[in-house]
C-alpha positions in Angstrom: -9.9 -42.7 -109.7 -10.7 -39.2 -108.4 -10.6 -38.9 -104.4 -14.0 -38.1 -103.3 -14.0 -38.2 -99.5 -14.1 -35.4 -97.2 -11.5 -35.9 -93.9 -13.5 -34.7 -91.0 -12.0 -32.4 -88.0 -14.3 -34.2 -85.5 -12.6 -37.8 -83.6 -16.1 -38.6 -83.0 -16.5 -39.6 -86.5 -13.5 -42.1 -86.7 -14.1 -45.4 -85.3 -10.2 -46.0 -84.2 -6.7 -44.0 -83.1 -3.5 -44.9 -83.3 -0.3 -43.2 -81.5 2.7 -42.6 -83.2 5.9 -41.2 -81.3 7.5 -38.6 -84.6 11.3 -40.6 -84.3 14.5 -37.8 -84.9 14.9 -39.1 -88.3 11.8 -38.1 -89.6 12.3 -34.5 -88.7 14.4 -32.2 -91.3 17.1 -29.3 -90.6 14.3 -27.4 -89.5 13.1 -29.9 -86.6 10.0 -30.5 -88.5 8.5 -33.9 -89.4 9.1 -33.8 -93.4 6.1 -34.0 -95.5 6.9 -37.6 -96.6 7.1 -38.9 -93.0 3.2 -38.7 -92.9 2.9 -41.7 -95.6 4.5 -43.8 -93.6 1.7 -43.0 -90.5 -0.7 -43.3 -92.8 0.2 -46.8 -93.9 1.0 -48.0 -89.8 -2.7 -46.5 -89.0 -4.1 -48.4 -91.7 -2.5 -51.8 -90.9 -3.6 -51.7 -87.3 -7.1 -50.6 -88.6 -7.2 -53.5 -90.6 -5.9 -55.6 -88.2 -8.0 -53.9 -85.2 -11.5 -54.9 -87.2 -10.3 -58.7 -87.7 -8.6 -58.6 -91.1 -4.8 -57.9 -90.8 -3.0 -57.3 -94.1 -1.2 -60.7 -94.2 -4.8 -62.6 -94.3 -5.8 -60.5 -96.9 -3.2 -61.1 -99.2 -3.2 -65.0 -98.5 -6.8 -64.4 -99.6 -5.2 -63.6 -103.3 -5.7 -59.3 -103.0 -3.9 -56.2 -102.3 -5.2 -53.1 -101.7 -2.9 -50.5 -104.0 -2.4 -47.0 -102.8 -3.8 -44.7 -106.2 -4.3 -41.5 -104.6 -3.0 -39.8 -101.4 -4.2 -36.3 -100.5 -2.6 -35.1 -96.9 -3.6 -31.0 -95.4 -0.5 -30.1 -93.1 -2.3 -27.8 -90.7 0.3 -27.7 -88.0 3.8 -29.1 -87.8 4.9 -31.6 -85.9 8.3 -32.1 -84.6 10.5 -34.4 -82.5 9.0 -36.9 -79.7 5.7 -35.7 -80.1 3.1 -38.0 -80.3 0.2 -37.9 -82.8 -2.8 -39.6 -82.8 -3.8 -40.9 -86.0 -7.9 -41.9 -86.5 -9.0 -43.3 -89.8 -11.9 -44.8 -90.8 -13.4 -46.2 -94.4 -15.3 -43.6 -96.1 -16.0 -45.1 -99.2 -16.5 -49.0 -100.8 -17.2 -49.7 -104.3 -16.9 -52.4 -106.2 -13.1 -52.5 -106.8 -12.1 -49.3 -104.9 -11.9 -47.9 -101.5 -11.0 -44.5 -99.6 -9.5 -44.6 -96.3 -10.0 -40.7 -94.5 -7.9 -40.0 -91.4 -7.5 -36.9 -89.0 -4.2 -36.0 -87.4 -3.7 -34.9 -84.0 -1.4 -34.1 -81.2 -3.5 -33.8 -78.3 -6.8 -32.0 -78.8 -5.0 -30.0 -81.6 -5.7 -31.3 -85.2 -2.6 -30.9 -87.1 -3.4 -32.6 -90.3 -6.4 -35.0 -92.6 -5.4 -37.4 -95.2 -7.5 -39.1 -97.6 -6.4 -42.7 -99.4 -7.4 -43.9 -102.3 -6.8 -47.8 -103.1 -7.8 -50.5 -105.7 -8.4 -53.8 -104.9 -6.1 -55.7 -107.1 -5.5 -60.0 -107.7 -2.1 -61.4 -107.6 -1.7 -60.7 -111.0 -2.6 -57.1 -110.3 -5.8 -57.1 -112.0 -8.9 -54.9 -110.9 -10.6 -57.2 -108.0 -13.7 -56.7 -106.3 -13.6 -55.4 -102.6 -14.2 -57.7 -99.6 -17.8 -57.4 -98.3 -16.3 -56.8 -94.9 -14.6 -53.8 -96.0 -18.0 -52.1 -96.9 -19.2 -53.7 -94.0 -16.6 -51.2 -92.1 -18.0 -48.2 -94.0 -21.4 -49.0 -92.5 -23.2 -48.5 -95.7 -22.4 -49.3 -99.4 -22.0 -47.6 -102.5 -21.5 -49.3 -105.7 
């Protein structure tokens, strides 16, 4: 699968936030949150997305899928560093049949400091291709197949 979503700079066009205090350890000798940190804030947004629009992670999976990370694209356009908090908004941007993508915009403050994009595949137990939710389209407000 080849990403295909755009991250947008606007907040307006992300339905939710989360904050995230950056924690000491996630900064490197340079007091700068290290470029692998952001997966982790990625995967905490996401969660309490899913979680936020009725389907936390735990009921998904006792529904017999996961939703597997296959791409991740992240644009660092300004650092962030110690005790700063960033607000993370996210929002599905694509559904198809067994595939999603998750886009998210970065921000401390008013400032954007960085967009991700996620790429997942809806998978069964067995981690065979399985076909996304109807309420995960749902979220995306229309549907493509």
């Amino acid at each position: 699968m080849r990403l295909t979503s755009t991250a947008s700079l606007d907040p307006a066009d992300y339905p939710f936030g989360h904050d995230i205090r950056v924690r000491f350890a996630e900064t490197d000798a340079m007091g700068i949150v290290h470029h692998a940190a952001y997966l982790p804030y990625l995967e905490e947004t996401r969660v309490a997305y899913l979680r936020h629009i009725g389907h936390p992670y735990e009921t998904i999976v006792a529904e017999g899928l996961h939703l597997t990370i296959t791409e991740v694209n992240v644009r660092y356009l300004a650092p962030l560093r110690f005790d700063d908090v960033v607000t993370i908004h996210c929002r599905v941007s694509l559904a198809r049949r067994v595939s999603m993508e998750m886009t998210y915009l970065l921000r401390r403050g008013d400032d954007p400091i960085g967009t991700a994009i996620t790429g997942h595949g809806a998978v069964d137990m067995d981690g065979k291709p399985a076909r996304t939710p109807s309420w995960l389209q749902d979220a995306m407000g229309s549907i493509t197949t």
